[in-house]
C-alpha positions as CSV (number, residue, x, y, z in Angstrom):
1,X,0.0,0.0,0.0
2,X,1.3,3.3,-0.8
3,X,0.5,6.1,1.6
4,X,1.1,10.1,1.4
5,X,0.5,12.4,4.8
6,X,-0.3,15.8,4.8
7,X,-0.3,17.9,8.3
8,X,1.6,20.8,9.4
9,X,3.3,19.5,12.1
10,X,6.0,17.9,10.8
11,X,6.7,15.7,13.9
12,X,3.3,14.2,12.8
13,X,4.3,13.0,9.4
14,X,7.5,11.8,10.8
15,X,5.8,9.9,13.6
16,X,3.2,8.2,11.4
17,X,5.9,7.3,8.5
18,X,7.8,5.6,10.7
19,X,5.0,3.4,12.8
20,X,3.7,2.8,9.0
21,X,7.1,1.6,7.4
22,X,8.0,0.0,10.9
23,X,5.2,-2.3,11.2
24,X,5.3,-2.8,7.2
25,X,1.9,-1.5,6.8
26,X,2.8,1.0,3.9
27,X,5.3,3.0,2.3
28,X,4.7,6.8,2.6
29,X,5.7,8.1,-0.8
30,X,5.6,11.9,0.5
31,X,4.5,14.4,2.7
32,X,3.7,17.7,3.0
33,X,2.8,20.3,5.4
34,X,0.2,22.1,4.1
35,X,-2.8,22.0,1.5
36,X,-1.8,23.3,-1.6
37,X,1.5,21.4,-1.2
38,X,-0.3,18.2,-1.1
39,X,-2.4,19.1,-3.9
40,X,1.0,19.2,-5.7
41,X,2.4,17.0,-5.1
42,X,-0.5,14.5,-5.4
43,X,-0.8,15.7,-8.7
44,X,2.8,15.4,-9.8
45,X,4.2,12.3,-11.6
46,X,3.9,9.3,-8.9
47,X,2.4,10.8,-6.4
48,X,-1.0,9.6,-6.4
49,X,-1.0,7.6,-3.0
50,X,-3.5,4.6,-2.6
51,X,-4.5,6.5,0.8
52,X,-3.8,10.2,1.6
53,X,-3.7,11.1,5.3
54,X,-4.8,14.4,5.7
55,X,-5.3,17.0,8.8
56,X,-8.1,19.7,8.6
57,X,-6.5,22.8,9.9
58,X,-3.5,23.7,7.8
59,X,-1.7,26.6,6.6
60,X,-2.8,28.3,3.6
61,X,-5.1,26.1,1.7
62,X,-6.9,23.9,4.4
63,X,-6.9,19.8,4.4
64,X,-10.9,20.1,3.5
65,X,-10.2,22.2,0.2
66,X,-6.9,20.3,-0.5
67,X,-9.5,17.1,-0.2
68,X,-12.3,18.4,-2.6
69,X,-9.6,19.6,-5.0
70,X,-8.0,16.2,-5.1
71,X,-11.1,14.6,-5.5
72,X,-11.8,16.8,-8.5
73,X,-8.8,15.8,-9.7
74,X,-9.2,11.9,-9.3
75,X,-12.8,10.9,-8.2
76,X,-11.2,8.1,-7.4
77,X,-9.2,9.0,-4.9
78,X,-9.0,7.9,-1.3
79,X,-9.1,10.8,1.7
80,X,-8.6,9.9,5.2
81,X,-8.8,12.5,7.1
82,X,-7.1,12.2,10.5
83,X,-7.3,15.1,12.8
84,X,-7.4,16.6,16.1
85,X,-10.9,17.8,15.0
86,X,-14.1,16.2,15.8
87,X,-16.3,18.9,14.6
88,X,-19.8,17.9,13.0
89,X,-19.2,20.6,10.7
90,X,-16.1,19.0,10.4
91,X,-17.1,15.4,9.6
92,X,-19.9,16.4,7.7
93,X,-18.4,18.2,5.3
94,X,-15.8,16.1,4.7
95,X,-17.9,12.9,4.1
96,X,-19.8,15.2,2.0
97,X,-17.1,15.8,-0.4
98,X,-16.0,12.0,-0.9
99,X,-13.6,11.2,1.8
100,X,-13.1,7.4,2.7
101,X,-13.2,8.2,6.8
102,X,-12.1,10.6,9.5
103,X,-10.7,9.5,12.5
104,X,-9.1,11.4,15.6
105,X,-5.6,11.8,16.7
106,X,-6.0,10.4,19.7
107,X,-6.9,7.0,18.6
108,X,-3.7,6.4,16.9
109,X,-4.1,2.8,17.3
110,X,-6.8,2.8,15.1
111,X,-4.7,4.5,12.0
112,X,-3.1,0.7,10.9
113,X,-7.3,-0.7,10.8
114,X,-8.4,1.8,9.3
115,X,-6.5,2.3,6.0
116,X,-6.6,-1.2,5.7
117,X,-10.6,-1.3,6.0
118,X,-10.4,2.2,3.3
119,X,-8.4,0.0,0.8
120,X,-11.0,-2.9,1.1
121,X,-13.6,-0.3,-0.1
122,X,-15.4,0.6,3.6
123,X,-16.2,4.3,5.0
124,X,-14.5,5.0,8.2
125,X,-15.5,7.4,11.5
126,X,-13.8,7.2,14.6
127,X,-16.2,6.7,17.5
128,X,-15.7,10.2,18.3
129,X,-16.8,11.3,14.9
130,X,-19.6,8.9,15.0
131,X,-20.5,10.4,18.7
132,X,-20.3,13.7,17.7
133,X,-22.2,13.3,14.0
134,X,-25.2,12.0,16.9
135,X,-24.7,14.8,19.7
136,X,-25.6,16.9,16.4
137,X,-28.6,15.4,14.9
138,X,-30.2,14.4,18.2
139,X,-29.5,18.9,19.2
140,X,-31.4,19.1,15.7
141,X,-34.3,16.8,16.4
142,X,-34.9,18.7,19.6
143,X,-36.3,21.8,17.3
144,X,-38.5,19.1,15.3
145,X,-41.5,17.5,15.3
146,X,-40.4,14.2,16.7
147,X,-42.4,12.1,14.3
148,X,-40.0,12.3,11.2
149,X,-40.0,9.9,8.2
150,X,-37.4,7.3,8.2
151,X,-34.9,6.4,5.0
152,X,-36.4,3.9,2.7
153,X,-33.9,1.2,3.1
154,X,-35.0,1.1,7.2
155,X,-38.3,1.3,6.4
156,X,-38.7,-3.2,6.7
157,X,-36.7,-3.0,9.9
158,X,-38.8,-4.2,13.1
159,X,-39.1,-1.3,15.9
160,X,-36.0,-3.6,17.7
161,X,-33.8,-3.5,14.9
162,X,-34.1,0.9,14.5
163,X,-33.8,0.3,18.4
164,X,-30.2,-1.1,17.6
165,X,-29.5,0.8,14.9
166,X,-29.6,3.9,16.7
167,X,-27.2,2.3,19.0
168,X,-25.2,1.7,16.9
169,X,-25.0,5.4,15.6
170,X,-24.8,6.6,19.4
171,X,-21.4,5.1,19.2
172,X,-22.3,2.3,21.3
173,X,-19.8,-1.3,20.6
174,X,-22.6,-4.7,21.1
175,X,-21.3,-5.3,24.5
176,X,-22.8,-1.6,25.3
177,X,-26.0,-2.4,23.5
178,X,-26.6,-5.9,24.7
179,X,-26.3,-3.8,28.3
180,X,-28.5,-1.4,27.2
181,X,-31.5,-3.3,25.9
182,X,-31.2,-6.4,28.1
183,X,-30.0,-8.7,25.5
184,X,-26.8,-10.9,25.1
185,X,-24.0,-10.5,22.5
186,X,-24.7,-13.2,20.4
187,X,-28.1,-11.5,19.8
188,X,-26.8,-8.1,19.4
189,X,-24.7,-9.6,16.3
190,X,-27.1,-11.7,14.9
191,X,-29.6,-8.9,14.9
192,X,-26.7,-6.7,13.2
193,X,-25.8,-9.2,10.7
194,X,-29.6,-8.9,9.8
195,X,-30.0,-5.3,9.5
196,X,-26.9,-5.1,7.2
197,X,-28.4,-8.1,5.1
198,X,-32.1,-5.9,4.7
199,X,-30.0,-2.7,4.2
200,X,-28.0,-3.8,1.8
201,X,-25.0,-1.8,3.9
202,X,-21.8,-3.5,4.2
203,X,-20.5,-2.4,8.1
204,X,-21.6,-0.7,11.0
205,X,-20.3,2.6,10.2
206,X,-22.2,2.6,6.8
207,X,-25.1,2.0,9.1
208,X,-25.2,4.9,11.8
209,X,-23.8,7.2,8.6
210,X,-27.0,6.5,7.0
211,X,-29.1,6.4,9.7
212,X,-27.6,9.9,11.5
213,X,-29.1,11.0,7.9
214,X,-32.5,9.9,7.7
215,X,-32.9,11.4,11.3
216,X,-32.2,14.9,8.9
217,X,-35.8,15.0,7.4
């Protein structure tokens, strides 16, 4: 896999070259410490990473206009935006734009899973994004009338299943859930397994993405 990093603080792209050439995850091709720099250097011959790592808050050009920029470029890019940011605005506006996930600093552990589960095709939010993406719609549905149409594809759940669901886009892991509603793991997966199978979503951050949207309308 080859990766690229953009963030202005250099330490940062030093840090995460080496953990990703040390544990033989990737080779980081370059990096740069701002946005337009990325943008050219993504767009110079070779430098079109399989994964770009990019911060939010740079110099100069920013990592979200860098991002839609790139995109423009190469639809078919892949943007993973990993920041000290968990903003909804944030996180919203870049999944808008096409980026593959956005996961926060502080979970450094999960950098290694998550370009991994990018290059298999998946979308990824840190739990923090995910918690703050539902701290935001749930602020939203305070101001609405709290009988709001659901997305098609959730329509054939049973009132259980959106029970879960919603769970699952508070953030909440199946231990949490199985807690919460009383039931025990085993069931919490199957019922999981289930809702992705009637969704036609392929993981469990598809699933609270798509349901943190219906909860818009």
């Amino acid at each position: 896999m080859k990766v690229a990093i953009a963030d202005d603080d250099p330490i940062v792209c030093s840090s995460l070259s080496t953990i990703l050439t040390a544990t033989g995850t990737a080779d980081v091709i370059w990096t740069a410490n701002d946005g337009q720099s990325a943008l050219k250097c993504f767009q110079a011959a070779g430098g079109r990473p399989d994964v770009l790592l990019l911060d939010v808050q740079m110099p100069g050009m920013d990592g979200l206009e860098a991002a839609e920029r790139i995109i423009a470029v190469d639809p078919t890019a892949r943007v993973l935006f990993l920041t000290t940011f968990a903003d909804k605005e944030y996180i919203s506006r870049a999944l808008a734009l096409g980026a593959k996930g956005y996961v926060i600093k502080q979970d450094v552990a999960s950098v290694v899973p998550a370009l991994q589960a990018v290059m298999a095709g998946q979308t990824v939010l840190g739990a923090e994004a995910v918690a703050n993406l539902s701290l935001g719609k749930q602020e939203e549905q305070t101001r609405k009338d709290p009988s709001k149409p659901v997305l098609r594809r959730f329509q054939t759940l049973t009132d259980r299943e959106r029970e879960i669901v919603a769970l699952v886009a508070d953030g909440l892991d199946n231990q949490a859930i199985a807690r919460r509603l009383c039931l025990s793991e085993g069931t919490v997966r199957n019922h999981i397994s289930a809702i992705l199978a009637k969704t036609n979503l392929a993981n469990r951050t598809q699933l609270a993405v798509e349901w943190l949207s219906s909860q818009e309308s």
